[in-house]
PDB file as gemmi writes it, atoms N, CA and C in Angstrom:
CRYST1    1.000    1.000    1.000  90.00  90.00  90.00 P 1                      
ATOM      1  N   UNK A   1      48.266 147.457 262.525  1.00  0.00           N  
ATOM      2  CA  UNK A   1      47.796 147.530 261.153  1.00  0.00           C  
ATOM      3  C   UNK A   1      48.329 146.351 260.341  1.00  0.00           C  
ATOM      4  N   UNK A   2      49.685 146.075 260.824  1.00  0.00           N  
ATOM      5  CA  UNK A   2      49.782 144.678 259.857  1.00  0.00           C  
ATOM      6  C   UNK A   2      49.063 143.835 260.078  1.00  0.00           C  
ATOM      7  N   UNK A   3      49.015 143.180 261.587  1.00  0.00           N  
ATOM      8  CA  UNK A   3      48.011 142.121 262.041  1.00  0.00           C  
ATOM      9  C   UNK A   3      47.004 142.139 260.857  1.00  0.00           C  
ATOM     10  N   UNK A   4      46.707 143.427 261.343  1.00  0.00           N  
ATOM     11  CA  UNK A   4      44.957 143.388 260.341  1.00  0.00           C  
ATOM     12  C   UNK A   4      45.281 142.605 258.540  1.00  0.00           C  
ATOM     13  N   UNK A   5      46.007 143.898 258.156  1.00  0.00           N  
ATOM     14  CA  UNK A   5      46.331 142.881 256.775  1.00  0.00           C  
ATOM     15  C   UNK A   5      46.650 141.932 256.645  1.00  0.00           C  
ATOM     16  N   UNK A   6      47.520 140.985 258.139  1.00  0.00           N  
ATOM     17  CA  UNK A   6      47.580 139.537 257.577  1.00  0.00           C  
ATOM     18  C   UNK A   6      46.476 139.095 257.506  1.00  0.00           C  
ATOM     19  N   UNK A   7      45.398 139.747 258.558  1.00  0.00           N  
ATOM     20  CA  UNK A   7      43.871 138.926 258.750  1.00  0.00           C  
ATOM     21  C   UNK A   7      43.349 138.851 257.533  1.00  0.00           C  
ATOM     22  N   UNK A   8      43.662 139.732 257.015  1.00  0.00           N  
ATOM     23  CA  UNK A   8      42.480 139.993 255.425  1.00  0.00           C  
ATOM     24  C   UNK A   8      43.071 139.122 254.424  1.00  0.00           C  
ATOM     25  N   UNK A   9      44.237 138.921 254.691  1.00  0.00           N  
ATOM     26  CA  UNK A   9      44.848 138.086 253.773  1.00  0.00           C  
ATOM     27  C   UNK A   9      44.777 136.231 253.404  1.00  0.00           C  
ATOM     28  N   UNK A  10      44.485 136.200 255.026  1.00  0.00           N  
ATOM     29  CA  UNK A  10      43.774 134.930 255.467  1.00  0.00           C  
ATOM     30  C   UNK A  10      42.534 134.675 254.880  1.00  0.00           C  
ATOM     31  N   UNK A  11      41.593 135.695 255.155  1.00  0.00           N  
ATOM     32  CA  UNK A  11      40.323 135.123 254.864  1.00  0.00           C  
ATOM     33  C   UNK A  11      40.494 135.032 253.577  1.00  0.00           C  
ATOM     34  N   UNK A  12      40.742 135.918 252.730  1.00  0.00           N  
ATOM     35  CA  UNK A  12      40.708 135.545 250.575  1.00  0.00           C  
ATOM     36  C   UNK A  12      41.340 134.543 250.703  1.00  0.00           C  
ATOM     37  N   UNK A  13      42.453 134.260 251.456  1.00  0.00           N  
ATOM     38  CA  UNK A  13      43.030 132.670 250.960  1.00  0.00           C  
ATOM     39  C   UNK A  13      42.152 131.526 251.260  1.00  0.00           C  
ATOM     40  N   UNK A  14      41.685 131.678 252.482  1.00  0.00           N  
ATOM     41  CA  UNK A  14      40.675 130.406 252.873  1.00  0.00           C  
ATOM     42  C   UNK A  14      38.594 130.595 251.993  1.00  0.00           C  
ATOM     43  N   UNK A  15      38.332 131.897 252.065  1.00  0.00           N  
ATOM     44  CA  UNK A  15      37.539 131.869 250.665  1.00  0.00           C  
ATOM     45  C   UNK A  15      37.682 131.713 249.278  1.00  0.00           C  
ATOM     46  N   UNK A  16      38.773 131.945 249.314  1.00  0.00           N  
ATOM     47  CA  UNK A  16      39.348 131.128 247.679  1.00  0.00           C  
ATOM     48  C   UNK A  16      39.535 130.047 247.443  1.00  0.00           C  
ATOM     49  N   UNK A  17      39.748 129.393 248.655  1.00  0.00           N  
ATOM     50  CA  UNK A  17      40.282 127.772 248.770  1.00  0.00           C  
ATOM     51  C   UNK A  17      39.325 126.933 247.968  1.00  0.00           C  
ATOM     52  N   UNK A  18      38.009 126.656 248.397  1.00  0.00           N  
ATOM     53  CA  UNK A  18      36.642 125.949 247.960  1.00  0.00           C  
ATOM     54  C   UNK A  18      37.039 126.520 246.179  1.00  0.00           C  
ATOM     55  N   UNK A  19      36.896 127.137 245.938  1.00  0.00           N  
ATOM     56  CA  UNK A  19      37.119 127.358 244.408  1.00  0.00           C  
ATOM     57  C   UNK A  19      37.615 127.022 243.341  1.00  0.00           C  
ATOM     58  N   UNK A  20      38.680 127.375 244.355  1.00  0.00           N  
ATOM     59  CA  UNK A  20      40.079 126.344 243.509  1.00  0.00           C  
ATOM     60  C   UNK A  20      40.088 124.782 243.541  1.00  0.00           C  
ATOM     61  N   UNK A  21      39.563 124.514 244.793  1.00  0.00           N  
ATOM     62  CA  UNK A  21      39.732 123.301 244.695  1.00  0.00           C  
ATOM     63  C   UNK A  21      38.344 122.287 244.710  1.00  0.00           C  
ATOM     64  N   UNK A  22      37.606 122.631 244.192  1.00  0.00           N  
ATOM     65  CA  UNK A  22      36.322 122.274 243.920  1.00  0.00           C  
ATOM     66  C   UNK A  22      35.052 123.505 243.197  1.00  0.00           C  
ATOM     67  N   UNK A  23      35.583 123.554 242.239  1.00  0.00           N  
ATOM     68  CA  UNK A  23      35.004 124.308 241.294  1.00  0.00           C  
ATOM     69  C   UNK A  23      33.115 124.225 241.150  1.00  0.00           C  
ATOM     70  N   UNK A  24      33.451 123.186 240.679  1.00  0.00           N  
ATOM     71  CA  UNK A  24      31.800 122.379 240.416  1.00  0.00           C  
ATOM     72  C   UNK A  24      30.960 122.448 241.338  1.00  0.00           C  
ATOM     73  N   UNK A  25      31.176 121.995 242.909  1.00  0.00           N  
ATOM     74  CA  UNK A  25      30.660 121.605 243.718  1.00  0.00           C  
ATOM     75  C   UNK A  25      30.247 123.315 244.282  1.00  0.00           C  
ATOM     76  N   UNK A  26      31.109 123.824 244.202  1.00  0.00           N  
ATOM     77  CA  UNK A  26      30.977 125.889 244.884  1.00  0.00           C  
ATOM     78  C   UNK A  26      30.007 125.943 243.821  1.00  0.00           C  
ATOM     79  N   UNK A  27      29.768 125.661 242.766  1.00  0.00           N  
ATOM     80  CA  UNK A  27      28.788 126.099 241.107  1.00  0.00           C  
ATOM     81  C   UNK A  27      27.454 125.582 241.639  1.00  0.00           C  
ATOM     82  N   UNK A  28      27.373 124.094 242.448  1.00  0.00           N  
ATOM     83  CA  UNK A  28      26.370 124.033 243.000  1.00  0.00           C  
ATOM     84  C   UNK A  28      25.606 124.439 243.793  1.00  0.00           C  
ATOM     85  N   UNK A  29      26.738 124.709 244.780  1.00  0.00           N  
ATOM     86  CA  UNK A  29      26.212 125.091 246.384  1.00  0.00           C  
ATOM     87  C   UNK A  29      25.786 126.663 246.208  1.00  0.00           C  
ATOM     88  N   UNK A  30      26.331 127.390 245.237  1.00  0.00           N  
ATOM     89  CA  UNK A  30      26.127 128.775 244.932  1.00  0.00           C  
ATOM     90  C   UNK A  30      24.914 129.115 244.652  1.00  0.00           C  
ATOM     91  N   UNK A  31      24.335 127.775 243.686  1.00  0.00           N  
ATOM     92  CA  UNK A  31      22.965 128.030 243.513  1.00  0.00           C  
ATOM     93  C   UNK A  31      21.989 127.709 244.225  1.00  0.00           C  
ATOM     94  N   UNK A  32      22.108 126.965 245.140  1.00  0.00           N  
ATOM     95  CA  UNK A  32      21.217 126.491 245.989  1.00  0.00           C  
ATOM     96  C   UNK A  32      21.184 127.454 247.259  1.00  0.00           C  
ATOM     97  N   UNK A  33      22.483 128.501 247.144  1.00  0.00           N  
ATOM     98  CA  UNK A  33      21.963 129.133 248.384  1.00  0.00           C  
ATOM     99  C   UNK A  33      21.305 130.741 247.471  1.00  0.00           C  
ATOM    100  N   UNK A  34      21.562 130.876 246.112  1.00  0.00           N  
ATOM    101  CA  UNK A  34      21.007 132.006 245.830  1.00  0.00           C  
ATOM    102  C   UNK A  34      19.064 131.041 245.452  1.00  0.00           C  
ATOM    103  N   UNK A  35      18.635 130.369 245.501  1.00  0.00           N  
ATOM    104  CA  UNK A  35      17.396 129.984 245.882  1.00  0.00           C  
ATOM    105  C   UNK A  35      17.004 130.234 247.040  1.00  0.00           C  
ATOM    106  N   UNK A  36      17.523 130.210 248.224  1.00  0.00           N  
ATOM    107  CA  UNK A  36      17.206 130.259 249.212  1.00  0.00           C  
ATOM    108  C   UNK A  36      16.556 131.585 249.726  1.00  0.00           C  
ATOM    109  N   UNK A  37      15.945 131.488 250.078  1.00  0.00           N  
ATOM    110  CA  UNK A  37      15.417 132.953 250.873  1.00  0.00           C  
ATOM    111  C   UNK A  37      16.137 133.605 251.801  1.00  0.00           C  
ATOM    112  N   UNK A  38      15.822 135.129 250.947  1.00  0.00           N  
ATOM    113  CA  UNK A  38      17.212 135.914 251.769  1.00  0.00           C  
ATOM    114  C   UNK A  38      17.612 136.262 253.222  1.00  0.00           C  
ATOM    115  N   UNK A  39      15.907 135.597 254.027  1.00  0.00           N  
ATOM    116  CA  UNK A  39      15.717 135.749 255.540  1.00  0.00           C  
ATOM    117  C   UNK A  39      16.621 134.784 256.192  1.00  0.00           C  
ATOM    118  N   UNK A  40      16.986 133.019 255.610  1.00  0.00           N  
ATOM    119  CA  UNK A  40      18.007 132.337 255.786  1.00  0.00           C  
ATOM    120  C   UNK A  40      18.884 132.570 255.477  1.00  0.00           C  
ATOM    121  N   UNK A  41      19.576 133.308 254.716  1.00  0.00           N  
ATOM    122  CA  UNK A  41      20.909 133.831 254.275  1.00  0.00           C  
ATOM    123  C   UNK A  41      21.312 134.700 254.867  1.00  0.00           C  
ATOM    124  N   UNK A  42      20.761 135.552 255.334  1.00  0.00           N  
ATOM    125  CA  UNK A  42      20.830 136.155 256.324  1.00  0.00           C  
ATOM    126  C   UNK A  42      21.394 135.622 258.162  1.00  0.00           C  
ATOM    127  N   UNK A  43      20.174 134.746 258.434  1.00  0.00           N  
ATOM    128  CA  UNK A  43      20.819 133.960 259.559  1.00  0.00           C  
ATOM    129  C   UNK A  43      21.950 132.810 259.592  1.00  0.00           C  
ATOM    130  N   UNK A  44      22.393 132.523 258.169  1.00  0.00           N  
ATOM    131  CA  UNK A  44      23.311 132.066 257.633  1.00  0.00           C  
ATOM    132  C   UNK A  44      24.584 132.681 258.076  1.00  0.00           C  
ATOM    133  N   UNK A  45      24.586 133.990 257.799  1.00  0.00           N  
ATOM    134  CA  UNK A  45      25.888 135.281 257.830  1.00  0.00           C  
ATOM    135  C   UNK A  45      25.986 135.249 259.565  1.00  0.00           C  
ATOM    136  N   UNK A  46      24.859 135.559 259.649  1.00  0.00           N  
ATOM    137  CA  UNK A  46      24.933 135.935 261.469  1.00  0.00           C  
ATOM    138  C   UNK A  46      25.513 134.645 262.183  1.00  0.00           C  
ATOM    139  N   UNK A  47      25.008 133.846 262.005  1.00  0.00           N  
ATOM    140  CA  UNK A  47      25.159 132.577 262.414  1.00  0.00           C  
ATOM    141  C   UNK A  47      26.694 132.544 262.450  1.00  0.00           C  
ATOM    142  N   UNK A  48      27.592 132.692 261.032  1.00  0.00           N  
ATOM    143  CA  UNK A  48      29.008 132.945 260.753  1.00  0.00           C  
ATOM    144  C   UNK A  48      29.871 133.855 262.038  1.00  0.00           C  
ATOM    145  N   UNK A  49      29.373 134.870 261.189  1.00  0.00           N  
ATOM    146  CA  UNK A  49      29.877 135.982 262.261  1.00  0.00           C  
ATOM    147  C   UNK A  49      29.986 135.570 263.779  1.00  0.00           C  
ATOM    148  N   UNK A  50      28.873 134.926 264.371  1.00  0.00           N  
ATOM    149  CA  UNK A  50      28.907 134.603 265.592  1.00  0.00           C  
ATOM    150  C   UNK A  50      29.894 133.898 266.043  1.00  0.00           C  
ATOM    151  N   UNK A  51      30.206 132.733 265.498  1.00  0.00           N  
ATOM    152  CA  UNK A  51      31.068 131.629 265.668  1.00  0.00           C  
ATOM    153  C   UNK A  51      32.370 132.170 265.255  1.00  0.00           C  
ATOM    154  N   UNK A  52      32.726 133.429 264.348  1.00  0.00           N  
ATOM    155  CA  UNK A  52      34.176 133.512 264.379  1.00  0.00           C  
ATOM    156  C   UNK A  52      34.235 134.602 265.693  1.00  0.00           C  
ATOM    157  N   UNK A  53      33.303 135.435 265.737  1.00  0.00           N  
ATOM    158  CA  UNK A  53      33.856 136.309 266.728  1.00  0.00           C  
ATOM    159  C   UNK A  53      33.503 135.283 268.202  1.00  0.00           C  
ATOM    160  N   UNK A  54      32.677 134.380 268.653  1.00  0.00           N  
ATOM    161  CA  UNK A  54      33.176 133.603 269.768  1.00  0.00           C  
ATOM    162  C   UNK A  54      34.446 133.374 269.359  1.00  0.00           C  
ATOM    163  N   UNK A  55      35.199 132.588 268.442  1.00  0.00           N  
ATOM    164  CA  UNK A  55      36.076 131.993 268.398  1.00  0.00           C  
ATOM    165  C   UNK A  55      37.379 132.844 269.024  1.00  0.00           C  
ATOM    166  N   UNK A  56      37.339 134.339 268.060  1.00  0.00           N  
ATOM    167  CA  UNK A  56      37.926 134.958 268.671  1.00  0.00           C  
ATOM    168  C   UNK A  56      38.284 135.968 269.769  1.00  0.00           C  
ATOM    169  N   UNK A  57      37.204 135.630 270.501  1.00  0.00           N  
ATOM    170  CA  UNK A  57      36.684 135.760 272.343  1.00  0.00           C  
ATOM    171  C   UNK A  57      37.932 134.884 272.935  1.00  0.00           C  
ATOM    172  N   UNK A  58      37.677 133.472 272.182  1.00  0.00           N  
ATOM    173  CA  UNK A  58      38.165 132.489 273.602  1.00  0.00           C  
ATOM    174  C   UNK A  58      39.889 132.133 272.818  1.00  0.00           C  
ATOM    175  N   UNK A  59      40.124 132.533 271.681  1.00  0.00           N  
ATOM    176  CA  UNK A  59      41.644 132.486 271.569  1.00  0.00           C  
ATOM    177  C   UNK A  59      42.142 133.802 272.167  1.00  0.00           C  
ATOM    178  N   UNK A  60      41.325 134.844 272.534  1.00  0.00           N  
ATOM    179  CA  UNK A  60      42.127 136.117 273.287  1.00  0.00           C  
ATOM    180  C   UNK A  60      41.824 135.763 274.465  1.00  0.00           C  
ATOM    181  N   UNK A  61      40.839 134.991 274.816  1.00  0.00           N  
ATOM    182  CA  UNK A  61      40.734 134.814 276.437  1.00  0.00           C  
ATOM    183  C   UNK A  61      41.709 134.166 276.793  1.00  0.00           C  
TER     184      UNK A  61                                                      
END                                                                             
């Protein structure tokens, strides 16, 4: 159970990161992906998901 909470703790720090440190540019990119159609945003997420859970396939492998 800790593991887990450090995990969670990780990701808000590294999704917070872009924010903090480029305000403007997240103000942009925010809008250009809420234009986007939600069928790409979608394969956007999946796309995500995929690549962290490979990732964390081959650091437990």
């Amino acid at each position: 159970m800790k593991l887990f909470i450090l995990l969670i703790g990780m990701v808000l720090i590294f999704e917070g990161l872009p924010y903090v440190a480029a305000p403007e540019s997240m103000q942009v990119w925010l809008k250009k992906i809420s234009e986007m159609r939600p069928e790409h945003v979608r394969i956007m997420g999946l796309t995500a998901m995929a690549v962290g859970l490979l990732l964390c396939w081959i650091i437990q492998g």
